[in-house]
N, C-alpha and C positions, 0 to 999 in steps of 0.2 A: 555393439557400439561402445566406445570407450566411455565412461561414466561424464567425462570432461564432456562431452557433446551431447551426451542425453542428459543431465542436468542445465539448467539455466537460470539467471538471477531475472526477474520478472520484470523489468524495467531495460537492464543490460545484460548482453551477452557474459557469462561467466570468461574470466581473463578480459575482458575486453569492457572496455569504455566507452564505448559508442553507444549511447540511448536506442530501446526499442520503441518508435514510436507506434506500435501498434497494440492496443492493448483486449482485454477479452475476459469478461465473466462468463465462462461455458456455463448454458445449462440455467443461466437468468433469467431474471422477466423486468418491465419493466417497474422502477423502484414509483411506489404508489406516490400521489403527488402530497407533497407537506411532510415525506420522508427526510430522514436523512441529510438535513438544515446545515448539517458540517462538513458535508461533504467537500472538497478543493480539487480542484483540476491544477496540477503545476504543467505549465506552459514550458515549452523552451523554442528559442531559437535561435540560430549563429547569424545570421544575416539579417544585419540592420535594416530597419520599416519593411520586413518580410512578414507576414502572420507566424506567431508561434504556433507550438503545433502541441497538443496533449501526448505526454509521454510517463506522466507517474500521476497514481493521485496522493492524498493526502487528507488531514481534519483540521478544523479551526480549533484550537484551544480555550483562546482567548481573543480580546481586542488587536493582538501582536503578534504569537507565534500560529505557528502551526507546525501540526505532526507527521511525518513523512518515515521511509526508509534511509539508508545514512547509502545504499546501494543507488539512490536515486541522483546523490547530491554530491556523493565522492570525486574529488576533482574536478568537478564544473563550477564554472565560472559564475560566482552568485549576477554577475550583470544578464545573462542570457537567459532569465528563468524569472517568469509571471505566476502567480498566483490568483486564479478565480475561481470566486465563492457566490453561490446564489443564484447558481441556475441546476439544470437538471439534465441540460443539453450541452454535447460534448464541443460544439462551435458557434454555438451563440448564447448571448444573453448574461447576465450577473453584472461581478462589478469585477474589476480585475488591479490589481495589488503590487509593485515591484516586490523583489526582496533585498532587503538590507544587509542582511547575516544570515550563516548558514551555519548553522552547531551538528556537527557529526558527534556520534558518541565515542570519548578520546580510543577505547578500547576498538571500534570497527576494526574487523578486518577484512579486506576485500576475499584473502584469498579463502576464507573458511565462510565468510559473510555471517560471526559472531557479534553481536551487538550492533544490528543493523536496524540502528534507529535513529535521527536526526529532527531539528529544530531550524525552521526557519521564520525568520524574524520579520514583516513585512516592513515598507515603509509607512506612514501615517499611521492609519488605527482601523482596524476591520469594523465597517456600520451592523450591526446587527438589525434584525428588523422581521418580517414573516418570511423571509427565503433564507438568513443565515444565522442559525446559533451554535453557540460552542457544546463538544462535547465532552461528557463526563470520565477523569480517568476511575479506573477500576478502586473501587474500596475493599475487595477481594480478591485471592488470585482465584482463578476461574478450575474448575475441574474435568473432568473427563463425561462425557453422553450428553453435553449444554450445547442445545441448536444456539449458535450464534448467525447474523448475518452480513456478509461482505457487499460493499458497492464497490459499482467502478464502471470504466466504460470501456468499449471495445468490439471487436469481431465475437458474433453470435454463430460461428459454423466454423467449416474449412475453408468453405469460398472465400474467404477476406471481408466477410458483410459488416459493416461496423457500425452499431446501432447508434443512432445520434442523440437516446432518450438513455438517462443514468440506469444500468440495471443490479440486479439485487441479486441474492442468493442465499438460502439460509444453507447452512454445512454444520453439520457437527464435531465435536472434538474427541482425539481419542489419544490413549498414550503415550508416555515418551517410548514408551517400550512397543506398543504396536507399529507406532510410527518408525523408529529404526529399523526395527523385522521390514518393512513395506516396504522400505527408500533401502535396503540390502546394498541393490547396486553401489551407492552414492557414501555408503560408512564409511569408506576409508579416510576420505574429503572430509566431508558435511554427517558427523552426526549430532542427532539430534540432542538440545540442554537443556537443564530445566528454563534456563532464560527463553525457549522457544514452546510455540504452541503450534500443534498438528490439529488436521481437521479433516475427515473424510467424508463424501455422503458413497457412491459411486462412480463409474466410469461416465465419464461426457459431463458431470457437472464437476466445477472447478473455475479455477483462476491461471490466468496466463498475463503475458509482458502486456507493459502498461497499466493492470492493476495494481502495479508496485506502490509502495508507500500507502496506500488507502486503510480503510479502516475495517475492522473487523467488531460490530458490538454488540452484544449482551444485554439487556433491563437498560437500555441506554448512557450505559460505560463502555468504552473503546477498550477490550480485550486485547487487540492484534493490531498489527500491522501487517501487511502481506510482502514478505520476504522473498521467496522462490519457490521452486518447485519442478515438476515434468513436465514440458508443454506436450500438450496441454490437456486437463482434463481426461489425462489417459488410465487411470483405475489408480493412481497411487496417493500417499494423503500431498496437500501443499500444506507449504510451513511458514510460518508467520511467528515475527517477534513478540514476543510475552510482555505484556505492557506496564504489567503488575510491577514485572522486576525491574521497570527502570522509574518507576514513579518519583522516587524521593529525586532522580539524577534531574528525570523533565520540572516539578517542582521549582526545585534551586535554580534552574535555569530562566525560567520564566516567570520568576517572582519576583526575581531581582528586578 
Protein backbone atom coordinates (compact mmCIF):
# COMPACT_ATOMS: atom_id res chain seq x y z
CA UNK A 1 0.00 0.00 0.00
CA UNK A 2 1.28 3.29 -0.95
CA UNK A 3 2.55 5.22 2.35
CA UNK A 4 -0.06 8.22 1.26
CA UNK A 5 -2.98 5.71 2.36
CA UNK A 6 -1.42 3.87 5.12
CA UNK A 7 -0.58 6.95 7.04
CA UNK A 8 -3.24 9.20 8.29
CA UNK A 9 -3.65 12.61 10.04
CA UNK A 10 -5.97 11.63 13.28
CA UNK A 11 -8.59 14.09 13.01
CA UNK A 12 -8.37 14.33 8.90
CA UNK A 13 -7.67 12.24 6.10
CA UNK A 14 -4.05 13.09 5.01
CA UNK A 15 -4.48 15.53 1.73
CA UNK A 16 -7.80 15.86 2.56
CA UNK A 17 -10.02 18.26 4.59
CA UNK A 18 -12.66 16.60 5.53
CA UNK A 19 -12.96 15.94 9.56
CA UNK A 20 -12.92 12.25 10.76
CA UNK A 21 -15.54 12.33 12.96
CA UNK A 22 -14.88 9.13 14.52
CA UNK A 23 -12.48 8.89 16.98
CA UNK A 24 -10.67 5.98 19.11
CA UNK A 25 -8.20 5.26 22.20
CA UNK A 26 -7.35 1.39 21.22
CA UNK A 27 -6.53 -0.62 24.07
CA UNK A 28 -8.25 2.11 26.89
CA UNK A 29 -10.34 1.93 29.88
CA UNK A 30 -12.32 4.17 31.20
CA UNK A 31 -10.58 7.55 32.54
CA UNK A 32 -11.19 7.28 36.46
CA UNK A 33 -13.82 9.86 37.58
CA UNK A 34 -12.08 13.45 38.86
CA UNK A 35 -9.49 12.54 35.96
CA UNK A 36 -8.48 14.66 33.47
CA UNK A 37 -10.37 18.15 34.61
CA UNK A 38 -9.03 19.54 31.07
CA UNK A 39 -9.87 17.48 29.13
CA UNK A 40 -12.26 19.60 25.65
CA UNK A 41 -14.34 17.85 23.23
CA UNK A 42 -14.09 20.38 19.92
CA UNK A 43 -17.60 19.98 18.37
CA UNK A 44 -18.24 20.84 14.71
CA UNK A 45 -20.94 21.23 12.62
CA UNK A 46 -21.95 22.62 9.03
CA UNK A 47 -25.54 22.62 9.47
CA UNK A 48 -27.21 25.09 11.31
CA UNK A 49 -29.39 24.18 14.80
CA UNK A 50 -28.21 20.42 13.78
CA UNK A 51 -26.09 18.89 16.93
CA UNK A 52 -22.48 19.10 16.50
CA UNK A 53 -20.70 16.15 16.48
CA UNK A 54 -17.05 15.42 18.38
CA UNK A 55 -14.31 15.12 15.89
CA UNK A 56 -10.92 16.34 17.62
CA UNK A 57 -10.10 16.76 21.34
CA UNK A 58 -8.20 19.15 22.92
CA UNK A 59 -7.03 20.97 26.86
CA UNK A 60 -8.16 23.95 28.60
CA UNK A 61 -5.12 26.22 29.25
CA UNK A 62 -6.67 28.74 30.70
CA UNK A 63 -10.03 31.04 31.35
CA UNK A 64 -9.65 31.53 27.25
CA UNK A 65 -7.59 29.51 25.19
CA UNK A 66 -7.29 26.04 24.61
CA UNK A 67 -4.91 23.57 23.24
CA UNK A 68 -5.50 21.54 20.05
CA UNK A 69 -3.68 20.21 16.84
CA UNK A 70 -3.35 23.16 13.98
CA UNK A 71 -4.42 19.51 11.66
CA UNK A 72 -7.79 19.80 13.50
CA UNK A 73 -8.39 23.59 12.72
CA UNK A 74 -6.68 24.06 9.30
CA UNK A 75 -9.13 25.90 7.22
CA UNK A 76 -12.25 25.44 9.00
CA UNK A 77 -14.42 27.84 9.62
CA UNK A 78 -13.96 29.09 13.44
CA UNK A 79 -18.15 29.77 13.19
CA UNK A 80 -18.77 25.77 12.97
CA UNK A 81 -16.71 24.62 15.89
CA UNK A 82 -17.94 24.38 19.82
CA UNK A 83 -15.95 23.67 22.56
CA UNK A 84 -16.97 21.56 25.76
CA UNK A 85 -15.37 21.22 28.90
CA UNK A 86 -16.63 19.35 32.06
CA UNK A 87 -17.92 16.21 31.37
CA UNK A 88 -16.52 12.74 30.75
CA UNK A 89 -19.14 11.92 28.26
CA UNK A 90 -18.59 12.05 24.58
CA UNK A 91 -22.67 13.46 23.94
CA UNK A 92 -23.81 14.89 27.12
CA UNK A 93 -23.25 17.00 29.83
CA UNK A 94 -20.51 20.03 30.59
CA UNK A 95 -20.74 23.34 29.68
CA UNK A 96 -20.06 24.15 26.00
CA UNK A 97 -18.20 27.38 24.72
CA UNK A 98 -18.17 29.01 20.87
CA UNK A 99 -14.83 29.91 19.54
CA UNK A 100 -13.70 33.29 18.68
CA UNK A 101 -10.21 32.77 17.14
CA UNK A 102 -8.38 30.17 16.08
CA UNK A 103 -4.14 30.60 16.10
CA UNK A 104 -2.66 27.88 13.86
CA UNK A 105 1.08 27.60 14.42
CA UNK A 106 2.33 30.29 11.42
CA UNK A 107 5.09 27.50 10.49
CA UNK A 108 1.90 24.33 10.14
CA UNK A 109 2.25 22.54 7.26
CA UNK A 110 -0.43 20.33 6.13
CA UNK A 111 1.47 18.46 3.81
CA UNK A 112 4.47 17.24 6.17
CA UNK A 113 1.94 18.04 9.40
CA UNK A 114 5.22 20.00 11.03
CA UNK A 115 4.18 22.17 13.87
CA UNK A 116 0.83 20.90 14.33
CA UNK A 117 -0.27 22.83 17.00
CA UNK A 118 -2.97 25.48 17.32
CA UNK A 119 -4.94 27.82 19.93
CA UNK A 120 -8.29 28.38 20.22
CA UNK A 121 -9.70 31.38 21.92
CA UNK A 122 -13.26 30.76 23.23
CA UNK A 123 -15.89 33.38 23.55
CA UNK A 124 -16.60 34.64 27.30
CA UNK A 125 -14.37 32.98 30.00
CA UNK A 126 -14.12 28.97 30.77
CA UNK A 127 -15.95 28.60 34.68
CA UNK A 128 -13.55 26.47 36.30
CA UNK A 129 -14.93 24.59 39.23
CA UNK A 130 -14.72 20.31 40.35
CA UNK A 131 -15.36 19.07 36.54
CA UNK A 132 -12.78 21.80 34.75
CA UNK A 133 -9.16 22.87 35.48
CA UNK A 134 -6.54 23.98 33.33
CA UNK A 135 -3.64 22.08 32.56
CA UNK A 136 0.06 22.48 33.34
CA UNK A 137 2.56 23.17 30.33
CA UNK A 138 5.72 21.10 30.52
CA UNK A 139 8.73 22.99 32.70
CA UNK A 140 10.95 20.10 31.02
CA UNK A 141 11.23 18.59 27.90
CA UNK A 142 10.23 15.10 28.52
CA UNK A 143 12.67 12.09 27.64
CA UNK A 144 12.65 8.70 26.51
CA UNK A 145 11.04 5.24 28.79
CA UNK A 146 8.35 8.11 30.72
CA UNK A 147 4.73 6.21 30.92
CA UNK A 148 2.65 9.25 29.93
CA UNK A 149 -1.25 9.09 29.55
CA UNK A 150 -3.49 10.10 26.59
CA UNK A 151 -7.48 10.70 26.79
CA UNK A 152 -9.77 10.89 24.25
CA UNK A 153 -12.91 9.30 23.00
CA UNK A 154 -13.97 7.03 20.49
CA UNK A 155 -14.39 3.46 18.98
CA UNK A 156 -13.04 0.71 21.39
CA UNK A 157 -12.60 -2.27 18.62
CA UNK A 158 -13.11 -2.87 14.83
CA UNK A 159 -16.87 -2.98 15.00
CA UNK A 160 -17.35 0.96 15.13
CA UNK A 161 -18.32 0.60 19.09
CA UNK A 162 -17.73 3.98 20.40
CA UNK A 163 -17.56 4.41 24.02
CA UNK A 164 -19.69 7.30 25.42
CA UNK A 165 -17.42 7.36 28.74
CA UNK A 166 -13.89 9.55 28.28
CA UNK A 167 -10.96 6.74 28.02
CA UNK A 168 -7.39 6.74 29.08
CA UNK A 169 -4.29 5.03 28.03
CA UNK A 170 -1.03 5.21 29.49
CA UNK A 171 1.84 4.59 26.48
CA UNK A 172 5.28 5.10 26.70
CA UNK A 173 7.86 7.14 24.95
CA UNK A 174 10.72 6.16 22.89
CA UNK A 175 13.17 7.83 20.32
CA UNK A 176 13.37 9.98 17.56
CA UNK A 177 15.61 7.33 16.12
CA UNK A 178 13.50 4.33 17.13
CA UNK A 179 10.55 5.97 16.02
CA UNK A 180 11.88 6.73 12.47
CA UNK A 181 13.38 2.86 12.17
CA UNK A 182 9.36 1.89 13.12
CA UNK A 183 7.39 4.52 10.76
CA UNK A 184 10.38 3.32 7.70
CA UNK A 185 7.27 3.22 5.53
CA UNK A 186 6.33 6.94 6.06
CA UNK A 187 10.39 8.75 6.07
CA UNK A 188 10.23 9.93 2.91
CA UNK A 189 6.85 12.21 3.78
CA UNK A 190 6.72 12.50 7.59
CA UNK A 191 10.04 12.09 9.45
CA UNK A 192 10.23 12.24 12.73
CA UNK A 193 11.85 16.08 14.64
CA UNK A 194 12.91 16.93 17.61
CA UNK A 195 9.75 19.21 17.81
CA UNK A 196 7.74 15.73 17.70
CA UNK A 197 7.29 13.05 20.34
CA UNK A 198 6.84 9.19 19.70
CA UNK A 199 5.21 6.68 22.06
CA UNK A 200 4.91 3.08 21.81
CA UNK A 201 3.40 0.30 24.27
CA UNK A 202 2.23 -2.55 21.67
CA UNK A 203 0.00 -3.70 18.86
CA UNK A 204 -4.04 -2.97 19.64
CA UNK A 205 -3.08 -0.29 22.14
CA UNK A 206 -2.93 3.27 20.64
CA UNK A 207 -4.64 6.18 19.28
CA UNK A 208 -6.74 6.77 16.11
CA UNK A 209 -8.87 9.73 14.25
CA UNK A 210 -10.78 11.76 16.56
CA UNK A 211 -8.24 11.58 19.26
CA UNK A 212 -6.50 14.41 17.35
CA UNK A 213 -5.65 17.63 19.20
CA UNK A 214 -6.17 15.91 22.84
CA UNK A 215 -3.64 15.68 25.27
CA UNK A 216 -0.89 13.58 26.18
CA UNK A 217 0.51 14.22 30.10
CA UNK A 218 3.12 13.38 32.44
CA UNK A 219 3.22 14.51 36.58
CA UNK A 220 0.38 16.69 35.34
CA UNK A 221 2.01 18.87 32.49
CA UNK A 222 0.66 18.28 28.98
CA UNK A 223 3.67 16.70 27.02
CA UNK A 224 1.79 15.92 23.65
CA UNK A 225 -0.65 16.62 21.60
CA UNK A 226 -1.78 13.79 19.33
CA UNK A 227 -0.69 14.50 15.81
CA UNK A 228 -1.15 11.20 13.49
CA UNK A 229 -0.05 8.04 13.10
CA UNK A 230 -1.17 4.23 11.55
CA UNK A 231 -4.66 3.50 11.97
CA UNK A 232 -5.02 2.03 14.09
CA UNK A 233 -3.08 0.70 16.85
CA UNK A 234 -1.55 -1.54 14.49
CA UNK A 235 2.22 -2.41 16.15
CA UNK A 236 3.89 0.97 15.02
CA UNK A 237 4.70 4.03 17.48
CA UNK A 238 1.92 7.28 17.01
CA UNK A 239 3.35 10.70 17.00
CA UNK A 240 2.43 13.63 18.76
CA UNK A 241 3.57 17.31 18.95
CA UNK A 242 6.40 18.07 21.51
CA UNK A 243 4.72 20.65 23.68
CA UNK A 244 8.01 21.71 25.35
CA UNK A 245 9.07 23.22 21.97
CA UNK A 246 6.28 25.36 21.45
CA UNK A 247 5.91 26.78 24.96
CA UNK A 248 7.42 30.12 24.77
CA UNK A 249 5.17 30.41 21.11
CA UNK A 250 1.66 29.23 23.32
CA UNK A 251 2.88 31.73 26.15
CA UNK A 252 2.89 34.90 24.10
CA UNK A 253 -0.03 33.87 22.72
CA UNK A 254 -2.18 33.52 25.51
CA UNK A 255 -0.78 36.06 27.77
CA UNK A 256 -1.43 38.79 25.80
Amino acid sequence: MHTRHLLFLLGVVLGDAKPDVGGRVVGGKDAAKGSALYQVSIKLGYIEGAPKKHFCGGSVLNDKWILSAAHCTYQVPVGILTAVVGTMKRSSGGDSYEIETIENHPDYDPKTIKHDIALLKVKGSIKFDDNVQPIELPASNIGVGEVCTVTGWGDIDNQNTVPENLQALDLTTISKEKCNKELAPAREYLPIEDNQLCTFNKAREGICGGDSGGPLVKDKEQVGIVSWGAPCAVGVPDVFTRVYSYVDWIKKKIEN
